[in-house]
Every structure is written in structure tokens, then in C-alpha cells.
C-alpha positions in Angstrom: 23.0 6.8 -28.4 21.0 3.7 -27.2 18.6 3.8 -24.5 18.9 0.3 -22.9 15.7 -0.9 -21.3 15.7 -2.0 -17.9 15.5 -6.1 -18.1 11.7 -6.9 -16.2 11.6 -9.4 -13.3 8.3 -10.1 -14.4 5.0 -8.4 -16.1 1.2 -8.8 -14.8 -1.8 -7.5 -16.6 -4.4 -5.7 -15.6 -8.1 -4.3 -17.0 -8.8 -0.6 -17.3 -12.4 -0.1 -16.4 -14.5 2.5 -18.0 -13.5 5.1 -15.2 -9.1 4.2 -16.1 -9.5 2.3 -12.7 -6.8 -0.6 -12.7 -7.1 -3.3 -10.1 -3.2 -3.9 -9.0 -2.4 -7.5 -8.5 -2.4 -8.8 -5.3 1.1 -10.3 -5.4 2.5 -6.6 -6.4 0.2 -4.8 -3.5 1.5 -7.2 -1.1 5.6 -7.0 -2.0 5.1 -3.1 -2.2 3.4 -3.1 1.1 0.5 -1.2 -0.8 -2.5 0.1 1.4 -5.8 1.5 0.3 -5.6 5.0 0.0 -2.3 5.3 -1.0 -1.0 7.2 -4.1 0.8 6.1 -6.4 3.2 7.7 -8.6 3.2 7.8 -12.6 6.5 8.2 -14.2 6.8 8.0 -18.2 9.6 7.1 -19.9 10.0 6.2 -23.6 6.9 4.2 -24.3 6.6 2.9 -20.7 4.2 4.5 -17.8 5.7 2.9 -14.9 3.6 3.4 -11.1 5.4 3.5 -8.1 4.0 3.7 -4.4 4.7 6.7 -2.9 4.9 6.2 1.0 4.1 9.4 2.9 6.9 11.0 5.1 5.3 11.8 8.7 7.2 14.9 10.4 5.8 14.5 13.7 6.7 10.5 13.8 10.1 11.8 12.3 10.4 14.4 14.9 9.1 12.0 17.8 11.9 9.6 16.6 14.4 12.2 16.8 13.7 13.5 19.7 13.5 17.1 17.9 11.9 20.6 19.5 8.6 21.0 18.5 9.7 24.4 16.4 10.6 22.5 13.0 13.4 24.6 11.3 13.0 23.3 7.3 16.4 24.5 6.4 18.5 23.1 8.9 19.9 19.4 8.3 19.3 16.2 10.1 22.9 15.9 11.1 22.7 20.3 12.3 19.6 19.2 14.8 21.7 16.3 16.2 24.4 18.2 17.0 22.1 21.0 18.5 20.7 18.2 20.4 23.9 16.9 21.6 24.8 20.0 23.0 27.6 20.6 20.1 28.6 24.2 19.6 29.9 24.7 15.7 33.2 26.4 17.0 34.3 23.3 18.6 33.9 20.8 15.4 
């Protein structure tokens, strides 16, 4: 079996410094909406290392947005909280 390789839009170079710091092109920080701080991800496949941003999820914002109790239950669904806070009771759905 053939792995395909996924066709690239485009390809930019970029210097690793003597402490494997890359600078990432400005035209790439600005149409992933990169910010300094922000960690990227390192995948490897094949012979590729790909980098991918990595936006951090906010639970409060999420919660705020919501609407959501301030006690956090991790195994409950989205769609189980928005029927608690609808007022649905599971018998009648």
C-alpha cells in the first residue's frame, strides 16, 4: 500500500538557530492567527515534522458562554447541560 502525500499549498523556509529556535514566517503567524506564547504542536509523519497551533480551550469563557453552574461535571455532555438548563427531565425525551 501507497501512502499518498498530501499536495502543499505552498512551502516557506526557515533557519534553526543554535538553540533549534525557528522564526515562523510572518505570512503563516498571521493566517494561523499565531500569538506569542502560544504552543505549537509537532506531529511526525513519514519523513515530515509538521507544527500546528494549538489554541487553548478556556472552561470558564466556555462556561460563561453557556450559561453553565459553576460546579463543572467532566462527564456530562454539552447537549446533557443544555437540557439540564432548559429545565428538561430525561423521562420526557
Amino acid at each position: 500500500m501507497t501512502t499518498k502525500r498530501p499536495h502543499l499549498v505552498f512551502a516557506m523556509q526557515a533557519t534553526v538557530s543554535s538553540k533549534f529556535q525557528i522564526t515562523i514566517p510572518a505570512k503563516l503567524r498571521k493566517k494561523f492567527h499565531l500569538k506569542p506564547g502560544m504552543k505549537p504542536v509537532f506531529a511526525e509523519e513519514a519523513s515530515d515534522l509538521r507544527a500546528m497551533p494549538k489554541h487553548d480551550f478556556d472552561l470558564e469563557a466556555m462556561r460563561g458562554a453557556l450559561g453553565a453552574a459553576k460546579t463543572f461535571e467532566p462527564h456530562k455532555t454539552s447537549t446533557q447541560i443544555l437540557r439540564e438548563l432548559r429545565g428538561y427531565d430525561r423521562k420526557t425525551l
